[in-house]
C-alpha positions in Angstrom: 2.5 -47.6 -1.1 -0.5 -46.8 1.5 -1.0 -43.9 3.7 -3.3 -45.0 6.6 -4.9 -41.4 7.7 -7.4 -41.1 10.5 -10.7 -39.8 9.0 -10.6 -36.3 10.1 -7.4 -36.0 8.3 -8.6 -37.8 4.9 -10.8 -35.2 5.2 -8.5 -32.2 5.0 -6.9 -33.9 2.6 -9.6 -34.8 0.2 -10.7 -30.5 0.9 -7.1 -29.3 0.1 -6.9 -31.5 -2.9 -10.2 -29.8 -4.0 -8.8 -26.2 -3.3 -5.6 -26.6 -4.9 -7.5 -28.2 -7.8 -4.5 -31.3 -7.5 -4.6 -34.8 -7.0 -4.5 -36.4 -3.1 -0.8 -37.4 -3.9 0.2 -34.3 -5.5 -0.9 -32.5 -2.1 1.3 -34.8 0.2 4.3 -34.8 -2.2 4.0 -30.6 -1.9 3.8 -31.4 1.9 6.1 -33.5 2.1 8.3 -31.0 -0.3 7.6 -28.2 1.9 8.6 -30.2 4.9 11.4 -31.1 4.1 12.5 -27.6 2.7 12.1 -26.2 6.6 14.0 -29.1 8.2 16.9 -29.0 5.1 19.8 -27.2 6.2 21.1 -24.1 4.3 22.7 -24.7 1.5 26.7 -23.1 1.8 27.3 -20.1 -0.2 28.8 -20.4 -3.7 32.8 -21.2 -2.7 31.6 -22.8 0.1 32.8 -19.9 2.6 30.8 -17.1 4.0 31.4 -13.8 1.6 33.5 -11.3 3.9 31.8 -8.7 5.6 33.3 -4.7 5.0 35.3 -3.7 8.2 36.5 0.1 8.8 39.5 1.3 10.7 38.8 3.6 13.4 38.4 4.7 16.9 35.1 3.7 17.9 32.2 6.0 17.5 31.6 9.3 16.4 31.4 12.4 19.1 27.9 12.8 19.8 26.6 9.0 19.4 24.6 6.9 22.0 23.8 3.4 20.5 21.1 3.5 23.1 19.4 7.0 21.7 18.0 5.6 18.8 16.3 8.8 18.1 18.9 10.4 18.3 21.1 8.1 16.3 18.3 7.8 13.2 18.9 12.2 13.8 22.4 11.1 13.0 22.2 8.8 10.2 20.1 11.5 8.3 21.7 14.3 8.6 23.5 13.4 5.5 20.6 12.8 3.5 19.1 16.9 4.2 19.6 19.2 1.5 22.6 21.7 1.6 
């Protein structure tokens, strides 16, 4: 098989093969491995089903919490976490 590259691209490839101290068809199959790896979809989760999330029962939130006071909410969440 032939790759026809244009010759700023042979180039590139003859530097990156230099760099990565690999042959010019070890660096495309990497490429190729690496493109195909960010157009692969996700593998499914072992079972096949998405593990299930924790739920709690309640009434909403807690007196005194503003989901849109984030200082005040990280106040919140560490309150726990000071010494008693």
């Amino acid at each position: 098989m032939q790759v026809y590259l244009d010759r700023a691209d042979r180039e590139r490839l003859e530097r990156l093969a230099v760099r990565l101290a690999a042959t010019k068809s070890d660096v495309l199959r990497r490429g190729l491995t690496a493109l195909e790896s960010q157009v692969r979809p996700p593998a499914p989760a072992a079972g096949g089903a998405a593990p299930p999330l924790p739920t709690f029962g309640g009434k909403g939130l807690q007196a005194g919490v503003d989901l849109d006071d984030s200082a005040n909410l990280l106040d919140l969440m560490q309150e726990g976490d000071a010494p008693r």
